[in-house]
C-alpha positions in Angstrom: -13.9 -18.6 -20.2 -14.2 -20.2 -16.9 -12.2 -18.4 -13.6 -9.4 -21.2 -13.7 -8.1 -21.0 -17.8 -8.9 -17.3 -17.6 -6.1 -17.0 -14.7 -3.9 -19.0 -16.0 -4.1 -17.1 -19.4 -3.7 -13.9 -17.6 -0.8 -15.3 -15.4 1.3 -16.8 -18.4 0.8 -13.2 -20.2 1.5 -10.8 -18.1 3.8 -12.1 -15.0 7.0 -10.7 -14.3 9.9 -12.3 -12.7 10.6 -11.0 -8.9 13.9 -9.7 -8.1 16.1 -11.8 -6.4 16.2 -8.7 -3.5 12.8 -8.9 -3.2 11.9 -12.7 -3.0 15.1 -13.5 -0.3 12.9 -10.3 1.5 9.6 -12.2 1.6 10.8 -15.4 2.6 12.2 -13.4 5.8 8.7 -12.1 6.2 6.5 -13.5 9.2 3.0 -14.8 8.5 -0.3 -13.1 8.8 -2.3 -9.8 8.3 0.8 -8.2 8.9 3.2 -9.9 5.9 0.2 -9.1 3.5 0.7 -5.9 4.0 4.4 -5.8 4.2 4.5 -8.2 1.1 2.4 -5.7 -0.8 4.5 -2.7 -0.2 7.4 -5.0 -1.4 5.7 -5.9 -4.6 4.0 -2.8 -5.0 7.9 -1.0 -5.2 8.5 -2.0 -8.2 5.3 -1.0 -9.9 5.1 2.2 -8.7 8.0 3.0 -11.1 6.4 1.5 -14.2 3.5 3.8 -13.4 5.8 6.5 -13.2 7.3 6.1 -16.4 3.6 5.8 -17.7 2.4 9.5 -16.2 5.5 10.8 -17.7 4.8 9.3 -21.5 1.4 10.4 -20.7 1.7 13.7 -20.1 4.1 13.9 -22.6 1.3 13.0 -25.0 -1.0 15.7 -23.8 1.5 18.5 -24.2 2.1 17.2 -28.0 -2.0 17.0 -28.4 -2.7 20.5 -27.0 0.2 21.9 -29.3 -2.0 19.9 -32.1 -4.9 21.3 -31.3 -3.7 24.8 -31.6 -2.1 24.2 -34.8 -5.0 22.6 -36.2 -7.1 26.1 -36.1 -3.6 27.6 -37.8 -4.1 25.1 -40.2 -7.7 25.7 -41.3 -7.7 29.1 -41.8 -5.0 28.9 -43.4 -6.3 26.2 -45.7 -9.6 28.1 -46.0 -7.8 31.2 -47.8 -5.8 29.5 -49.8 -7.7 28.8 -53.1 -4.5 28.2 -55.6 -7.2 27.5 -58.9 -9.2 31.2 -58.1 -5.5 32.9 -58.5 -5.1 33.5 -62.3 -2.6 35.9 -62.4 -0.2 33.7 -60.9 3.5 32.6 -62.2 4.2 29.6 -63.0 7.2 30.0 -60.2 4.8 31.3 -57.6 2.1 28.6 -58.0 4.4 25.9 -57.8 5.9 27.4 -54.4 2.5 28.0 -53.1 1.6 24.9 -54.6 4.7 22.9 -52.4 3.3 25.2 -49.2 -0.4 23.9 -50.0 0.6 20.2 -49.8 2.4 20.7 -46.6 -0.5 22.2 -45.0 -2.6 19.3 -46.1 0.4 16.6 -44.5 0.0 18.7 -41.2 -3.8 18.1 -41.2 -3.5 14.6 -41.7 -1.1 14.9 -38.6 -3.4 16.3 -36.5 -6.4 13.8 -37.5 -3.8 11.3 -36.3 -3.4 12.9 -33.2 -6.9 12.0 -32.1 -6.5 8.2 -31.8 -3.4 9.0 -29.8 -5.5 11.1 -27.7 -7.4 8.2 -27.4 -4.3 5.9 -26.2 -3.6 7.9 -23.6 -6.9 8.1 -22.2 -7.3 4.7 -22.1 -3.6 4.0 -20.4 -5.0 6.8 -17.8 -7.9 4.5 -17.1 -5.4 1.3 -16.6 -3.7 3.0 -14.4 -7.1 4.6 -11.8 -8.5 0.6 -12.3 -5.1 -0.6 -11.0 -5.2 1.4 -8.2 -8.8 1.4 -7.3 -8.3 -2.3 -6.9 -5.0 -2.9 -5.8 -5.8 -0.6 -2.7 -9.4 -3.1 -2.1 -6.9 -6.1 -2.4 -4.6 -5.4 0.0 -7.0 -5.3 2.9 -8.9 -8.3 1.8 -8.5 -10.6 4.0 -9.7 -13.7 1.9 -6.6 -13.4 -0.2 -3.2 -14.4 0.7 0.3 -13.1 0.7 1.1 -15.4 -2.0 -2.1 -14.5 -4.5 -1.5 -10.9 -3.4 2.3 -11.4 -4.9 1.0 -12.9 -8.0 -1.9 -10.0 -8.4 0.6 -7.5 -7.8 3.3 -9.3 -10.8 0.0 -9.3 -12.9 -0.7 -5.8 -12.5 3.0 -5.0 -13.3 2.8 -6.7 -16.3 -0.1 -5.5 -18.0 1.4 -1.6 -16.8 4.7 -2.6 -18.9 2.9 -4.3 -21.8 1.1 -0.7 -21.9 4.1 1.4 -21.4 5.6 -0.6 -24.9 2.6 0.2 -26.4 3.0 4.2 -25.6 6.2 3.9 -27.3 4.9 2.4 -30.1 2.8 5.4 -30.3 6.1 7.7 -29.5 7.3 6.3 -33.2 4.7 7.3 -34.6 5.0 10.8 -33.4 8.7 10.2 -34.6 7.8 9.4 -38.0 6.1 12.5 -38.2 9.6 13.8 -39.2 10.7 10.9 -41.5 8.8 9.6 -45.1 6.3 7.5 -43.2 3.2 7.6 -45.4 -0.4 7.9 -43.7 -1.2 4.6 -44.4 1.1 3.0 -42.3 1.6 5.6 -39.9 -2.3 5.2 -38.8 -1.5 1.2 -39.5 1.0 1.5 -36.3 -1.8 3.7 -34.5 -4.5 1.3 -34.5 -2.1 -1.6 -33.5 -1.3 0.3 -30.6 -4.5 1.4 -29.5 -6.0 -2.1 -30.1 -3.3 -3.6 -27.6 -4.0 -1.0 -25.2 -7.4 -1.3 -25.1 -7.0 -5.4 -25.0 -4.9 -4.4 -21.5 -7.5 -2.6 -20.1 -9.7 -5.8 -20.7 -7.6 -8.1 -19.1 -7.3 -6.1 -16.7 -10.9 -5.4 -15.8 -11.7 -8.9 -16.1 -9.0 -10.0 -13.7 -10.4 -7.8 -10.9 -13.7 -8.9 -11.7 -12.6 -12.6 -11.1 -10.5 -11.9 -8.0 -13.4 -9.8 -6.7 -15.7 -13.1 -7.4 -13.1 -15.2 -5.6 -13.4 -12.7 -2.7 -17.3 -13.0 -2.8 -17.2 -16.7 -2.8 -15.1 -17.1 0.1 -17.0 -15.1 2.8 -18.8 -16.6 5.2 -22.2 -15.2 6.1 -24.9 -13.2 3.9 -23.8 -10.1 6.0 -20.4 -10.7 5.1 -21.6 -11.0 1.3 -23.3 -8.0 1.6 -20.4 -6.2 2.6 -17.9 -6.8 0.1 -20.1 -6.4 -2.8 -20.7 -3.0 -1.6 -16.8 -2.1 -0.7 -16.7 -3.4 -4.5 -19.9 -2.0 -5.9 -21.2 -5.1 -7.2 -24.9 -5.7 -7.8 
């Protein structure tokens, strides 16, 4: 996909609309190295709380893993003693509780097997959010972009960070329909469609720092100059 469609694709998808606050702000703003940086601080305001909100569903989803994990080993041994065909002497009563007690231990396993794709989610949303700021903080100083494409790079970045945060509570009903009739099938159906989203945002992503960081390449002016930036942005 050449740099142009690919922007515009990226653009359309993921911008978000700028307060009113904030735009009557930048239009107050002077011009020159020192709006880009004040213009960035402005944008970067509001995503700072989206990234917020993501730690927090993050780290909600690590406390609910380790608890997992624990219960898991629980789980095994308990499966692992529990042989209900070995146990003859058995009442009819007593292997049908047992039996009820079995099956539940077998719905918690399938739980937990769950649990590792969501692990997965938040690992990758943990990435999105290091990439963001890795280049974020190498934008802002660049001098080859402007206020204006530093705006639009920062609405970009705030937009893939929401698209992710609906796709961690995507995951949150899933977790939810732990305690509801949700059968496994559709329960890892919802799992998969999240992580696949998630993962598509850490593409974008990528990609659109690779092509701003191509832009930035292509509009210095010496070989030394060339040289530079593809080592501040460890590119070969």
């Amino acid at each position: 996909m050449k740099l142009l469609e690919f922007m515009t694709k990226i653009l359309k998808t993921y911008m978000v609309v700028l307060p009113l606050s904030a735009t009557v702000l930048l239009t107050a703003l002077p011009t020159g190295a020192s709006a880009q940086l004040a213009i960035a601080e402005v944008i970067k305001a509001g995503v700072k709380k989206v990234i917020k909100a993501v730690d927090l569903k993050v780290q909600r989803l690590q406390n609910e893993t380790i608890w997992l994990q624990n219960a898991q080993k629980v789980v095994e041994n308990t499966l692992n003693k529990l042989k209900l065909g070995e146990i003859s002497e058995w009442t009819e009563r007593q292997r049908s509780l047992y039996s009820e007690y079995y099956e539940s231990l077998i719905k918690v396993r399938s739980v937990i097997s769950a649990y590792k794709r969501i692990r997965d989610i938040a690992t990758t949303q943990a990435a999105i959010v290091q990439e963001y700021r890795w280049a974020s903080g190498l934008f802002t100083k660049d001098k080859h972009f402007t206020a204006g494409e530093l705006l639009q790079m920062e609405e970009v970045y705030e937009g893939i960070l929401k698209a992710s945060v609906n796709n961690l509570d995507q995951v949150f009903v899933v977790i939810n329909s732990f305690k509801t009739q949700m059968g496994d099938a559709a329960r890892m159906e919802l799992i998969d469609a999240a992580a696949e989203k998630m993962e598509g945002n850490f593409a974008d992503l990528r990609q659109f720092n690779d092509q701003n960081i191509t832009l930035s390449i292509q509009r210095s002016k010496s070989v030394l100059e060339t040289k530079t930036l593809k080592e501040l942005y460890d590119v070969n």
